[in-house]
BAKETI-295743 format. One record per residue (C-alpha): residue in one letter; z, y, x. Coordinates in steps of 0.2 Angstrom, whole numbers, padded with zeros to 4 digits, always signed. Each point is the difference from the previous one (the first is absolute). Example, Ala and Ser with C-alpha at 12.3 -4.5 7.8 and 13.67 -1.06 7.14 Angstrom:
# BAKETI-295743
A+0039-0022+0062/S-0003+0017+0006/
//
This chain:
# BAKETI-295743
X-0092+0148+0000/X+0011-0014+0009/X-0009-0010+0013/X+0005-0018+0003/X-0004-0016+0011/X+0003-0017-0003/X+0002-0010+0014/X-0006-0020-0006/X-0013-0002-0011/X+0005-0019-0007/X+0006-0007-0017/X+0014+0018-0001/X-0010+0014+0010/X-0017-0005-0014/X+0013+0000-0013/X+0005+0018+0005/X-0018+0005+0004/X-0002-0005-0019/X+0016+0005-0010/X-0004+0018+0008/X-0020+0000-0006/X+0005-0008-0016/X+0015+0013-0007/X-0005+0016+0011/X+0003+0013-0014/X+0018-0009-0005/X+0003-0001+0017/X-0005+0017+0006/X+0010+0006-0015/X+0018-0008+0003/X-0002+0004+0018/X-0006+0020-0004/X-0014+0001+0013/X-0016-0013+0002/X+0002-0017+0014/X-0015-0001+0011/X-0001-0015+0009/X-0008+0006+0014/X+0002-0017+0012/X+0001-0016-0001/X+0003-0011+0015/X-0002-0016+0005/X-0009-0011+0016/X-0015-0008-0014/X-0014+0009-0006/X-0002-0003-0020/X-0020+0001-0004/X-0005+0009-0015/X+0018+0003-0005/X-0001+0020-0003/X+0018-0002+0010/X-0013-0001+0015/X-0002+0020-0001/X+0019+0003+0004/X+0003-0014+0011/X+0005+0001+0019/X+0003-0012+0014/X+0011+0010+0010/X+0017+0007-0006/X+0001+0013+0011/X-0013+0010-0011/X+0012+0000-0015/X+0016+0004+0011/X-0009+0015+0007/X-0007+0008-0016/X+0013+0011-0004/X-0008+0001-0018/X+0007-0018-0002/X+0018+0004-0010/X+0004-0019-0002/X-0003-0016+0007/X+0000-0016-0012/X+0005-0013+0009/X-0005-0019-0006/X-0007-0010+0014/X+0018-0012+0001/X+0009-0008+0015/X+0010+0012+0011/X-0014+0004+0016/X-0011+0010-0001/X+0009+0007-0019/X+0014+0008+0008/X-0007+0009+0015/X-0014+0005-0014/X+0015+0009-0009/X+0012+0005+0013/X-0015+0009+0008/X-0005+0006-0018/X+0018+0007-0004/X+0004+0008+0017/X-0021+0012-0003/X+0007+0003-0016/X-0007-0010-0013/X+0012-0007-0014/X-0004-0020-0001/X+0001-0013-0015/X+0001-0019+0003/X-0001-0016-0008/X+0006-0007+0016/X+0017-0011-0001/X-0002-0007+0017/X-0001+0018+0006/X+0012+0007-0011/X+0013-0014+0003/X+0000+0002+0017/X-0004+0019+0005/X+0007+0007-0018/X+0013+0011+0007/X-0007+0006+0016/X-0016+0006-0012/X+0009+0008-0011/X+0009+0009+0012/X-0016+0007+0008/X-0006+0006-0018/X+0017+0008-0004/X-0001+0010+0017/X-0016+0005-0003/X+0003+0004-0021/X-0014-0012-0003/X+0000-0017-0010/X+0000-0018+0007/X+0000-0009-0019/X-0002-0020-0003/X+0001-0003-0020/X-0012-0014+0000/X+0008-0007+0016/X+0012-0011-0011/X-0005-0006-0019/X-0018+0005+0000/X-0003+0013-0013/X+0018-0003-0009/X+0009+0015+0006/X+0018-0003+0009/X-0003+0011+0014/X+0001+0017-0010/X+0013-0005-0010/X+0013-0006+0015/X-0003+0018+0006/X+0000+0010-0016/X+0004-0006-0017/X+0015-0010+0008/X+0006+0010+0012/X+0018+0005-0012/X+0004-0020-0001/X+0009-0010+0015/X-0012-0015+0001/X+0009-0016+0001/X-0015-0012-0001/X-0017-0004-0002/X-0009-0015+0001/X-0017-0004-0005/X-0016-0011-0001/X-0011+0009+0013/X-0011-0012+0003/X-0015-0004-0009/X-0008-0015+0006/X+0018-0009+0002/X+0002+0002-0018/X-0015-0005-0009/X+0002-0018+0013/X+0018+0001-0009/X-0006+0002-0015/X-0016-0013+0002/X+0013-0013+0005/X+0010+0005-0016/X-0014-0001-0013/X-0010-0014+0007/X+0012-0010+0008/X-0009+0001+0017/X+0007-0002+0019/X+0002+0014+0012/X-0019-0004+0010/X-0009-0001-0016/X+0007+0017-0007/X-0004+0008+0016/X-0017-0005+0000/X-0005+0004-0019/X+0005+0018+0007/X-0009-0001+0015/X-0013-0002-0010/X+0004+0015-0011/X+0000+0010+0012/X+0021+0003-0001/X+0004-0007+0014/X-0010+0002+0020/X-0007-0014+0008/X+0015+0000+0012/X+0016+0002-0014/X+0014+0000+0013/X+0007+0017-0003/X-0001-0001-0018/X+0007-0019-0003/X+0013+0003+0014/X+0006+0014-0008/X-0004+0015+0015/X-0009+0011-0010/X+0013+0001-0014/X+0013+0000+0014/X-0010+0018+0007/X+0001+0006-0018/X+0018-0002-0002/X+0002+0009+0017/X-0007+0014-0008/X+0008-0001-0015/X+0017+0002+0007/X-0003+0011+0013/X-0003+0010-0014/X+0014-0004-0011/X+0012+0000+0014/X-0004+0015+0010/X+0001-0010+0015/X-0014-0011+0011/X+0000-0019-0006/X-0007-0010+0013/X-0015-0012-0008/X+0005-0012+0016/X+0019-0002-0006/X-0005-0003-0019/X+0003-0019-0002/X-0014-0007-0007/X-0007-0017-0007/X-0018-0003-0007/X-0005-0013-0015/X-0008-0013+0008/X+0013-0011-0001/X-0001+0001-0020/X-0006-0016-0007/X-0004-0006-0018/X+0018-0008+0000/X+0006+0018+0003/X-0009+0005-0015/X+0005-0013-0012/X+0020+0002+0002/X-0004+0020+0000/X-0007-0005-0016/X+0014-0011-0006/X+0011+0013+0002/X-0012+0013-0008/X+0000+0009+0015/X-0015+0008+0011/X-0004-0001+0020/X-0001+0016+0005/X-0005+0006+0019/X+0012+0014-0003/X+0003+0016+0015/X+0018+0005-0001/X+0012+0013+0005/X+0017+0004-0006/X+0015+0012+0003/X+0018-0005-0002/X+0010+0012+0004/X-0001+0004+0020/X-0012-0016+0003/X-0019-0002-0002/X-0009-0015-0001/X-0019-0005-0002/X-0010-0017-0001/X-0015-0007-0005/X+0000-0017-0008/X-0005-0010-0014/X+0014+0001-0015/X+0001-0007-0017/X+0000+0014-0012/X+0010-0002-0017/X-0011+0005-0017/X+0012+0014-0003/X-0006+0009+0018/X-0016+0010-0002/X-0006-0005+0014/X-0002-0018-0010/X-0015+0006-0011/X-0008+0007+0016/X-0017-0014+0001/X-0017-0001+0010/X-0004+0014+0012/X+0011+0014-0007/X+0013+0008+0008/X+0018+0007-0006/X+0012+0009+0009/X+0021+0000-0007/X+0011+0015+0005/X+0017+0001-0003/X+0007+0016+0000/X+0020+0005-0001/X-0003+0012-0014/X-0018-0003-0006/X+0004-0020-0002/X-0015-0012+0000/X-0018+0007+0001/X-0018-0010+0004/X-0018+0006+0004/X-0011-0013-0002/X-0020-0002+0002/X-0014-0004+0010/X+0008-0002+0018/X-0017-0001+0008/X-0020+0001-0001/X-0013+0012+0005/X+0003+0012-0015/X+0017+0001-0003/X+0004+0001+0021/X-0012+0013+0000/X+0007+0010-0015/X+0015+0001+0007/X-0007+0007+0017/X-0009+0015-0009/X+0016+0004-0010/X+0008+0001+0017/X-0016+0010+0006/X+0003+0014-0016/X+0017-0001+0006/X-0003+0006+0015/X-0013+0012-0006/X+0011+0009-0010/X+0013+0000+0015/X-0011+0007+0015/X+0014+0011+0007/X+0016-0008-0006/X+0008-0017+0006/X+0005-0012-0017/X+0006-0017+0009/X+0017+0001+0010/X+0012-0012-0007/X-0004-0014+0014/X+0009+0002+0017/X-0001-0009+0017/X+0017-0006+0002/X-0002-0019-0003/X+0013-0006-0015/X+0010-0016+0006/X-0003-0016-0011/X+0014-0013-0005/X-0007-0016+0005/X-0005-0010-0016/X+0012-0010+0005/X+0014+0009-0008/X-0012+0001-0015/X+0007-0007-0017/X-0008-0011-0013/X-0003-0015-0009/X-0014-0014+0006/X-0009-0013-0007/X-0001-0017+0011/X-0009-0016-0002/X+0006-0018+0007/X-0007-0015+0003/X+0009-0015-0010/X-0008-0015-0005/X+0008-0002-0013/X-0004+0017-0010/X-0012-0009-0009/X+0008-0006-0017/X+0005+0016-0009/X+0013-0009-0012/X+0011-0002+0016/X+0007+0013+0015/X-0009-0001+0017/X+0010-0012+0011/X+0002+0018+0012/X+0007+0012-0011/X+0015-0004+0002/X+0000+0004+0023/X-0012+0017-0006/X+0014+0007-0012/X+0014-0006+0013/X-0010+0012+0013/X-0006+0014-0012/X+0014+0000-0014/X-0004+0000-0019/X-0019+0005-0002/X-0014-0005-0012/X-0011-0018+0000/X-0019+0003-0003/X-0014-0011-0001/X-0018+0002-0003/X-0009-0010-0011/X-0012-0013+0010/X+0010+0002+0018/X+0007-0015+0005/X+0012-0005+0014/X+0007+0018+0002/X+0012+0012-0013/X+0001+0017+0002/X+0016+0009+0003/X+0007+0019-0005/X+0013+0006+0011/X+0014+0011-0003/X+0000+0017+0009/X+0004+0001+0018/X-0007+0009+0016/X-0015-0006+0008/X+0010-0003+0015/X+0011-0015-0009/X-0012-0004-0009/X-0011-0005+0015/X+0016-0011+0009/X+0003-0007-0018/X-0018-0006+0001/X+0003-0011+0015/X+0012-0009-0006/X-0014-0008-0015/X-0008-0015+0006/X-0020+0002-0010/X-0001+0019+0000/X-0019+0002-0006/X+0000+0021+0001/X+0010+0014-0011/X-0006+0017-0009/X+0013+0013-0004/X+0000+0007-0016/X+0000+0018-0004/
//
Protein backbone atom coordinates (compact mmCIF):
# COMPACT_ATOMS: atom_id res chain seq x y z
CA UNK A 1 0.00 0.00 0.00
CA UNK A 2 1.12 3.78 -1.13
CA UNK A 3 0.18 6.43 1.40
CA UNK A 4 -0.67 9.81 0.10
CA UNK A 5 -1.60 13.35 1.26
CA UNK A 6 -3.26 16.12 -0.43
CA UNK A 7 -2.51 19.29 0.55
CA UNK A 8 -5.85 21.68 -0.40
CA UNK A 9 -9.16 20.39 -0.03
CA UNK A 10 -11.26 22.86 -2.72
CA UNK A 11 -12.92 22.28 -6.07
CA UNK A 12 -9.34 19.84 -7.29
CA UNK A 13 -8.21 18.33 -3.81
CA UNK A 14 -12.33 16.95 -3.47
CA UNK A 15 -12.05 16.11 -7.04
CA UNK A 16 -8.94 13.87 -6.14
CA UNK A 17 -10.45 12.63 -2.84
CA UNK A 18 -13.34 11.43 -5.23
CA UNK A 19 -11.75 10.23 -8.50
CA UNK A 20 -9.62 7.84 -5.97
CA UNK A 21 -12.79 6.49 -3.87
CA UNK A 22 -14.74 6.20 -7.12
CA UNK A 23 -12.21 3.94 -9.36
CA UNK A 24 -10.00 2.32 -6.53
CA UNK A 25 -9.77 -1.28 -8.07
CA UNK A 26 -8.89 0.40 -11.84
CA UNK A 27 -6.66 2.57 -10.03
CA UNK A 28 -4.98 0.31 -7.69
CA UNK A 29 -4.71 -2.03 -10.76
CA UNK A 30 -2.77 0.33 -13.25
CA UNK A 31 -0.59 1.45 -10.45
CA UNK A 32 0.21 -2.42 -9.14
CA UNK A 33 -0.32 -1.69 -5.43
CA UNK A 34 -3.48 -0.04 -3.61
CA UNK A 35 -3.47 4.29 -2.81
CA UNK A 36 -4.49 5.19 0.64
CA UNK A 37 -5.05 8.54 1.30
CA UNK A 38 -3.95 8.82 4.46
CA UNK A 39 -4.14 12.95 4.90
CA UNK A 40 -5.81 15.56 3.78
CA UNK A 41 -4.90 19.16 4.54
CA UNK A 42 -6.28 22.23 4.58
CA UNK A 43 -6.88 25.36 7.37
CA UNK A 44 -11.18 24.60 7.33
CA UNK A 45 -12.86 21.94 9.05
CA UNK A 46 -15.56 20.13 6.78
CA UNK A 47 -18.53 18.79 9.12
CA UNK A 48 -20.00 15.57 8.30
CA UNK A 49 -17.79 15.12 5.35
CA UNK A 50 -16.06 11.54 6.07
CA UNK A 51 -12.83 13.57 4.68
CA UNK A 52 -13.10 14.81 8.41
CA UNK A 53 -11.36 11.45 9.73
CA UNK A 54 -8.12 12.09 7.62
CA UNK A 55 -8.04 15.78 7.78
CA UNK A 56 -5.17 17.72 9.59
CA UNK A 57 -4.57 21.40 10.33
CA UNK A 58 -0.94 21.20 10.64
CA UNK A 59 1.36 20.10 7.72
CA UNK A 60 4.01 19.19 9.64
CA UNK A 61 2.13 15.93 10.58
CA UNK A 62 2.16 14.73 6.96
CA UNK A 63 5.90 15.88 6.26
CA UNK A 64 7.03 13.91 9.26
CA UNK A 65 5.15 10.64 8.70
CA UNK A 66 7.66 8.73 6.80
CA UNK A 67 4.66 6.41 5.73
CA UNK A 68 3.52 9.30 3.52
CA UNK A 69 5.33 8.29 -0.09
CA UNK A 70 3.72 11.28 -2.01
CA UNK A 71 2.36 14.66 -1.49
CA UNK A 72 -0.57 15.96 -3.91
CA UNK A 73 -0.21 19.27 -4.03
CA UNK A 74 -3.53 21.50 -5.26
CA UNK A 75 -4.03 24.27 -2.83
CA UNK A 76 -2.67 27.06 -5.91
CA UNK A 77 -0.67 30.32 -5.69
CA UNK A 78 3.16 30.03 -5.03
CA UNK A 79 3.38 30.51 -0.79
CA UNK A 80 2.72 28.44 1.12
CA UNK A 81 2.82 25.52 -2.21
CA UNK A 82 6.29 25.66 -2.76
CA UNK A 83 7.88 25.55 0.68
CA UNK A 84 5.01 22.76 1.10
CA UNK A 85 6.99 20.74 -1.83
CA UNK A 86 10.45 21.73 -1.52
CA UNK A 87 10.19 20.65 2.03
CA UNK A 88 8.29 17.43 0.77
CA UNK A 89 10.92 16.60 -1.80
CA UNK A 90 14.02 17.25 0.19
CA UNK A 91 12.13 14.23 3.39
CA UNK A 92 11.82 12.27 0.49
CA UNK A 93 8.33 12.17 -0.74
CA UNK A 94 7.67 12.23 -4.59
CA UNK A 95 4.99 15.29 -5.14
CA UNK A 96 2.18 15.91 -7.97
CA UNK A 97 0.69 19.23 -8.66
CA UNK A 98 -1.97 20.96 -10.47
CA UNK A 99 -0.07 24.08 -9.50
CA UNK A 100 0.96 26.53 -12.67
CA UNK A 101 1.93 29.37 -10.64
CA UNK A 102 4.17 27.06 -8.89
CA UNK A 103 5.33 25.03 -11.62
CA UNK A 104 6.01 28.21 -13.74
CA UNK A 105 7.96 29.73 -11.49
CA UNK A 106 9.86 27.05 -9.36
CA UNK A 107 9.62 24.13 -12.24
CA UNK A 108 13.22 23.57 -12.56
CA UNK A 109 14.58 24.04 -9.22
CA UNK A 110 11.90 21.29 -8.17
CA UNK A 111 12.65 19.14 -10.57
CA UNK A 112 16.17 19.35 -9.75
CA UNK A 113 15.55 18.43 -6.13
CA UNK A 114 13.40 15.30 -7.27
CA UNK A 115 16.07 14.14 -9.62
CA UNK A 116 18.82 14.23 -6.87
CA UNK A 117 16.77 12.44 -4.69
CA UNK A 118 15.35 9.73 -7.52
CA UNK A 119 11.92 10.83 -6.53
CA UNK A 120 9.19 12.51 -8.76
CA UNK A 121 8.10 16.22 -8.80
CA UNK A 122 5.03 15.62 -11.78
CA UNK A 123 2.55 18.50 -12.92
CA UNK A 124 0.14 16.85 -15.75
CA UNK A 125 -2.96 18.71 -14.70
CA UNK A 126 -0.87 21.95 -14.34
CA UNK A 127 -1.57 22.95 -17.93
CA UNK A 128 -4.90 21.76 -19.94
CA UNK A 129 -6.82 20.11 -17.12
CA UNK A 130 -7.27 16.57 -17.85
CA UNK A 131 -6.10 16.70 -21.54
CA UNK A 132 -2.77 15.17 -21.38
CA UNK A 133 0.45 17.45 -22.92
CA UNK A 134 2.56 17.08 -20.23
CA UNK A 135 3.34 13.21 -20.60
CA UNK A 136 3.43 13.30 -24.08
CA UNK A 137 6.23 16.52 -24.32
CA UNK A 138 8.30 14.14 -22.13
CA UNK A 139 7.70 10.71 -23.75
CA UNK A 140 5.73 10.15 -26.83
CA UNK A 141 7.55 13.18 -28.55
CA UNK A 142 10.64 12.97 -27.25
CA UNK A 143 12.34 11.55 -31.06
CA UNK A 144 10.59 14.87 -32.86
CA UNK A 145 12.49 18.45 -32.71
CA UNK A 146 9.44 20.67 -31.66
CA UNK A 147 9.23 23.62 -33.63
CA UNK A 148 5.76 24.90 -32.36
CA UNK A 149 2.93 24.69 -30.27
CA UNK A 150 0.21 26.96 -29.63
CA UNK A 151 -2.88 26.50 -28.14
CA UNK A 152 -6.33 27.54 -26.47
CA UNK A 153 -5.32 27.04 -22.77
CA UNK A 154 -7.87 28.95 -21.34
CA UNK A 155 -11.29 27.91 -20.61
CA UNK A 156 -13.12 30.82 -19.48
CA UNK A 157 -11.56 33.21 -22.25
CA UNK A 158 -12.99 30.98 -24.85
CA UNK A 159 -16.42 30.37 -24.08
CA UNK A 160 -16.53 34.78 -23.67
CA UNK A 161 -15.07 34.29 -27.29
CA UNK A 162 -17.41 32.08 -28.32
CA UNK A 163 -20.49 33.88 -26.47
CA UNK A 164 -19.52 37.12 -28.34
CA UNK A 165 -19.46 34.86 -31.55
CA UNK A 166 -22.84 33.16 -31.27
CA UNK A 167 -24.87 35.70 -29.68
CA UNK A 168 -23.41 38.78 -30.92
CA UNK A 169 -22.73 39.97 -27.35
CA UNK A 170 -19.94 42.72 -26.05
CA UNK A 171 -16.97 41.71 -23.97
CA UNK A 172 -18.85 42.69 -20.19
CA UNK A 173 -21.87 40.82 -21.07
CA UNK A 174 -19.89 37.61 -21.98
CA UNK A 175 -17.92 37.77 -19.02
CA UNK A 176 -20.63 38.17 -16.86
CA UNK A 177 -22.99 35.16 -18.26
CA UNK A 178 -19.72 33.17 -17.30
CA UNK A 179 -19.43 34.50 -13.96
CA UNK A 180 -22.50 33.33 -13.57
CA UNK A 181 -21.53 29.96 -14.73
CA UNK A 182 -19.14 29.52 -12.65
CA UNK A 183 -16.28 29.71 -15.76
CA UNK A 184 -15.00 32.53 -14.80
CA UNK A 185 -13.85 33.97 -10.79
CA UNK A 186 -15.39 36.85 -9.41
CA UNK A 187 -12.14 38.78 -10.11
CA UNK A 188 -11.33 37.56 -13.98
CA UNK A 189 -7.99 39.32 -14.36
CA UNK A 190 -5.68 36.62 -14.78
CA UNK A 191 -7.70 34.71 -17.14
CA UNK A 192 -9.08 37.84 -19.36
CA UNK A 193 -5.62 39.36 -19.40
CA UNK A 194 -4.16 36.44 -20.48
CA UNK A 195 -1.58 35.46 -17.25
CA UNK A 196 -2.79 32.17 -16.72
CA UNK A 197 -2.34 30.98 -20.36
CA UNK A 198 0.79 33.04 -20.43
CA UNK A 199 2.04 30.47 -17.00
CA UNK A 200 0.91 27.59 -19.21
CA UNK A 201 2.93 28.28 -22.17
CA UNK A 202 5.89 28.86 -19.80
CA UNK A 203 5.56 25.30 -19.08
CA UNK A 204 4.91 24.05 -22.27
CA UNK A 205 8.10 25.32 -23.72
CA UNK A 206 10.26 24.73 -21.11
CA UNK A 207 9.44 21.43 -21.86
CA UNK A 208 9.48 21.47 -25.48
CA UNK A 209 12.82 23.43 -25.38
CA UNK A 210 14.79 21.81 -22.69
CA UNK A 211 15.53 25.11 -21.43
CA UNK A 212 13.77 27.76 -18.68
CA UNK A 213 11.23 30.19 -20.33
CA UNK A 214 10.61 32.92 -18.14
CA UNK A 215 6.55 33.51 -17.79
CA UNK A 216 7.72 37.24 -17.09
CA UNK A 217 9.32 37.78 -20.58
CA UNK A 218 6.37 36.10 -22.52
CA UNK A 219 4.65 38.95 -24.16
CA UNK A 220 1.16 38.80 -23.41
CA UNK A 221 -2.17 40.59 -24.14
CA UNK A 222 -5.63 39.74 -22.65
CA UNK A 223 -9.31 39.95 -24.62
CA UNK A 224 -10.79 42.65 -22.98
CA UNK A 225 -10.25 44.98 -25.66
CA UNK A 226 -12.50 42.51 -28.08
CA UNK A 227 -15.55 44.14 -28.89
CA UNK A 228 -18.63 42.99 -30.99
CA UNK A 229 -17.15 45.05 -34.03
CA UNK A 230 -14.18 42.58 -33.55
CA UNK A 231 -16.50 39.87 -33.92
CA UNK A 232 -18.47 40.87 -36.86
CA UNK A 233 -15.40 41.45 -39.33
CA UNK A 234 -13.90 37.98 -37.80
CA UNK A 235 -17.15 36.85 -39.02
CA UNK A 236 -16.96 38.55 -42.50
CA UNK A 237 -13.84 37.04 -43.07
CA UNK A 238 -15.10 33.65 -41.79
CA UNK A 239 -12.59 33.67 -39.22
CA UNK A 240 -12.43 33.10 -35.31
CA UNK A 241 -10.99 35.16 -32.26
CA UNK A 242 -8.95 33.09 -30.50
CA UNK A 243 -6.93 33.93 -27.17
CA UNK A 244 -4.29 31.89 -28.53
CA UNK A 245 -0.49 30.93 -26.16
CA UNK A 246 2.23 30.63 -28.66
CA UNK A 247 5.61 29.50 -28.92
CA UNK A 248 7.79 28.91 -32.01
CA UNK A 249 11.24 27.95 -33.05
CA UNK A 250 12.96 29.12 -36.29
CA UNK A 251 16.05 28.02 -36.55
CA UNK A 252 18.30 29.48 -33.62
CA UNK A 253 15.59 31.90 -32.29
CA UNK A 254 12.46 31.32 -29.97
CA UNK A 255 9.67 33.36 -29.60
CA UNK A 256 6.39 33.27 -27.33
CA UNK A 257 3.18 35.62 -26.91
CA UNK A 258 -0.02 35.54 -25.75
CA UNK A 259 -2.63 37.41 -27.80
CA UNK A 260 -5.78 37.38 -29.25
CA UNK A 261 -5.51 36.18 -33.34
CA UNK A 262 -7.94 35.45 -35.96
CA UNK A 263 -7.64 31.90 -36.71
CA UNK A 264 -8.58 30.73 -40.43
CA UNK A 265 -11.32 27.68 -40.86
CA UNK A 266 -8.58 25.58 -42.24
CA UNK A 267 -6.51 25.66 -38.58
CA UNK A 268 -7.76 23.26 -36.01
CA UNK A 269 -7.63 25.37 -33.61
CA UNK A 270 -10.88 27.14 -35.48
CA UNK A 271 -13.34 24.57 -34.46
CA UNK A 272 -11.99 24.72 -30.77
CA UNK A 273 -15.67 26.47 -29.05
CA UNK A 274 -16.89 27.15 -25.38
CA UNK A 275 -14.70 25.97 -22.45
CA UNK A 276 -12.57 23.46 -24.25
CA UNK A 277 -9.09 23.51 -24.68
CA UNK A 278 -6.73 22.16 -27.65
CA UNK A 279 -3.20 22.18 -27.84
CA UNK A 280 -1.20 22.16 -31.64
CA UNK A 281 2.36 20.79 -31.78
CA UNK A 282 4.39 20.93 -34.69
CA UNK A 283 7.07 18.68 -34.80
CA UNK A 284 10.09 18.37 -37.48
CA UNK A 285 9.43 14.72 -38.14
CA UNK A 286 6.00 13.96 -36.68
CA UNK A 287 4.34 17.24 -38.47
CA UNK A 288 1.04 18.55 -36.96
CA UNK A 289 -0.52 16.92 -33.82
CA UNK A 290 -3.50 18.18 -31.27
CA UNK A 291 -4.91 17.07 -27.84
CA UNK A 292 -7.96 18.52 -27.27
CA UNK A 293 -10.64 18.33 -24.29
CA UNK A 294 -11.82 19.42 -21.08
CA UNK A 295 -8.90 22.15 -19.99
CA UNK A 296 -10.41 22.54 -16.57
CA UNK A 297 -13.12 21.51 -13.79
CA UNK A 298 -13.16 19.47 -10.66
CA UNK A 299 -13.08 16.11 -12.36
CA UNK A 300 -11.13 16.16 -15.21
CA UNK A 301 -8.06 18.43 -13.08
CA UNK A 302 -8.46 15.79 -10.61
CA UNK A 303 -7.98 12.88 -13.07
CA UNK A 304 -5.24 13.98 -14.22
CA UNK A 305 -3.68 14.42 -10.65
CA UNK A 306 -4.26 10.68 -9.82
CA UNK A 307 -2.81 9.61 -13.23
CA UNK A 308 0.25 11.58 -11.94
CA UNK A 309 -0.30 9.90 -8.45
CA UNK A 310 -0.22 6.09 -10.19
CA UNK A 311 2.73 7.42 -11.98
CA UNK A 312 4.44 8.12 -9.19
CA UNK A 313 3.31 5.01 -7.60
CA UNK A 314 4.71 2.80 -9.98
CA UNK A 315 7.92 4.91 -9.86
CA UNK A 316 8.87 4.99 -5.90
CA UNK A 317 12.61 4.47 -6.61
CA UNK A 318 13.23 5.74 -10.00
CA UNK A 319 13.33 9.47 -11.38
CA UNK A 320 10.96 9.88 -14.83
CA UNK A 321 11.00 13.82 -15.44
CA UNK A 322 14.42 15.44 -16.48
CA UNK A 323 14.01 17.09 -19.69
CA UNK A 324 13.65 20.55 -18.20
CA UNK A 325 16.88 22.46 -17.10
CA UNK A 326 17.57 25.68 -15.24
CA UNK A 327 19.44 27.55 -17.70
CA UNK A 328 17.00 30.42 -18.86
CA UNK A 329 16.56 30.18 -22.96
CA UNK A 330 16.83 33.79 -24.57
CA UNK A 331 13.61 35.09 -26.35
CA UNK A 332 13.53 37.31 -29.55
CA UNK A 333 11.52 40.14 -28.73
CA UNK A 334 8.17 39.79 -30.59
CA UNK A 335 9.29 42.57 -32.27
CA UNK A 336 11.13 40.65 -34.81
CA UNK A 337 8.16 38.39 -35.08
CA UNK A 338 6.45 38.01 -38.65
CA UNK A 339 2.90 38.08 -39.57
CA UNK A 340 -0.06 39.51 -41.15
CA UNK A 341 -2.70 41.91 -39.16
CA UNK A 342 -5.98 42.94 -39.51
CA UNK A 343 -6.62 46.78 -38.78
CA UNK A 344 -9.64 48.90 -38.46
CA UNK A 345 -9.96 52.74 -39.55
CA UNK A 346 -12.17 55.34 -38.82
CA UNK A 347 -13.69 57.10 -42.21
CA UNK A 348 -16.73 58.65 -42.45
CA UNK A 349 -17.22 57.89 -45.52
CA UNK A 350 -17.19 53.89 -45.26
CA UNK A 351 -20.52 53.90 -45.09
CA UNK A 352 -21.89 53.42 -48.83
CA UNK A 353 -20.67 50.00 -49.90
CA UNK A 354 -21.09 50.63 -53.70
CA UNK A 355 -18.12 53.22 -53.33
CA UNK A 356 -14.27 52.82 -51.68
CA UNK A 357 -13.72 54.64 -48.36
CA UNK A 358 -12.38 58.01 -48.84
CA UNK A 359 -9.11 56.45 -46.74
CA UNK A 360 -8.12 53.69 -48.49
CA UNK A 361 -6.12 54.99 -50.65
CA UNK A 362 -3.46 56.89 -47.58
CA UNK A 363 -3.84 52.97 -45.72
CA UNK A 364 -2.60 51.01 -48.84
CA UNK A 365 0.06 53.97 -49.45
CA UNK A 366 1.31 53.11 -45.70
CA UNK A 367 0.81 49.18 -45.71
CA UNK A 368 1.07 48.29 -49.66
CA UNK A 369 -1.53 46.03 -51.33
CA UNK A 370 -3.85 44.33 -48.64
CA UNK A 371 -7.50 43.19 -48.44
CA UNK A 372 -10.64 45.79 -47.82
CA UNK A 373 -13.34 44.29 -45.22
CA UNK A 374 -16.45 45.48 -43.93
CA UNK A 375 -18.88 44.19 -41.67
CA UNK A 376 -22.33 44.17 -42.27
CA UNK A 377 -24.20 46.91 -40.09
CA UNK A 378 -20.69 48.93 -39.02
CA UNK A 379 -20.73 52.21 -40.24
CA UNK A 380 -18.13 55.00 -40.22
CA UNK A 381 -15.22 52.53 -40.22
CA UNK A 382 -13.74 49.71 -42.98
CA UNK A 383 -11.71 47.06 -41.97
CA UNK A 384 -8.36 46.53 -43.40
CA UNK A 385 -5.94 43.22 -44.13
CA UNK A 386 -2.46 43.92 -44.16
CA UNK A 387 0.29 42.27 -46.04
CA UNK A 388 3.00 40.38 -43.89
CA UNK A 389 5.51 42.46 -42.16
CA UNK A 390 7.25 42.45 -38.54
CA UNK A 391 5.56 43.61 -35.69
CA UNK A 392 8.15 46.20 -35.43
CA UNK A 393 7.14 47.97 -38.90
CA UNK A 394 4.05 47.27 -38.61
CA UNK A 395 3.82 49.36 -35.42
CA UNK A 396 5.71 52.73 -37.13
CA UNK A 397 3.46 52.00 -40.20
CA UNK A 398 0.47 52.46 -37.77
CA UNK A 399 1.59 55.92 -36.89
CA UNK A 400 1.53 57.16 -39.82
CA UNK A 401 -2.91 56.42 -40.16
CA UNK A 402 -4.73 59.08 -39.04
CA UNK A 403 -8.25 56.97 -37.26
CA UNK A 404 -6.52 54.00 -36.09
CA UNK A 405 -9.35 52.20 -34.07
CA UNK A 406 -7.20 48.90 -32.89
CA UNK A 407 -5.64 45.72 -34.93
CA UNK A 408 -5.71 41.85 -34.35
CA UNK A 409 -3.06 39.74 -36.02
CA UNK A 410 -4.04 36.84 -37.82
CA UNK A 411 -2.61 33.40 -37.38
Amino acid sequence: MVNIAVLGYGTVGSGVVEVIRTNPDSINKKAGQEINVKYVLDLRDFPGDPVEKILVHDFDVILNDPDVKIVVEVMGGVEPAYTFVKKSLLAGKSVCTSNKELVAKHGPELLEIARTKELNFLFEASVGGGIPIIRPLNSSLTADEILEITGILNGTTNYILSKMSADGQEFDAALKKAQELGYAERNPEADVEGYDACRKIAILSSLAFGDHVDFEEIYTEGISKITAVDIAYAKKMNYAVKLLASSKREEDQYYAMVAPFLVPPTHPLFAVNDVFNAIFVKGNVLGDVMFYGSGAGKLPTASAVVSDVVDATKHLHRNIMSFWSSKKLGLTKVDKATRRFFVRIADASAGDPAKEPAGLAKVKAVFGEGELVRADGVTGEFGFVTQAMTEEAFHEKCGQIDGFLGRIRLL
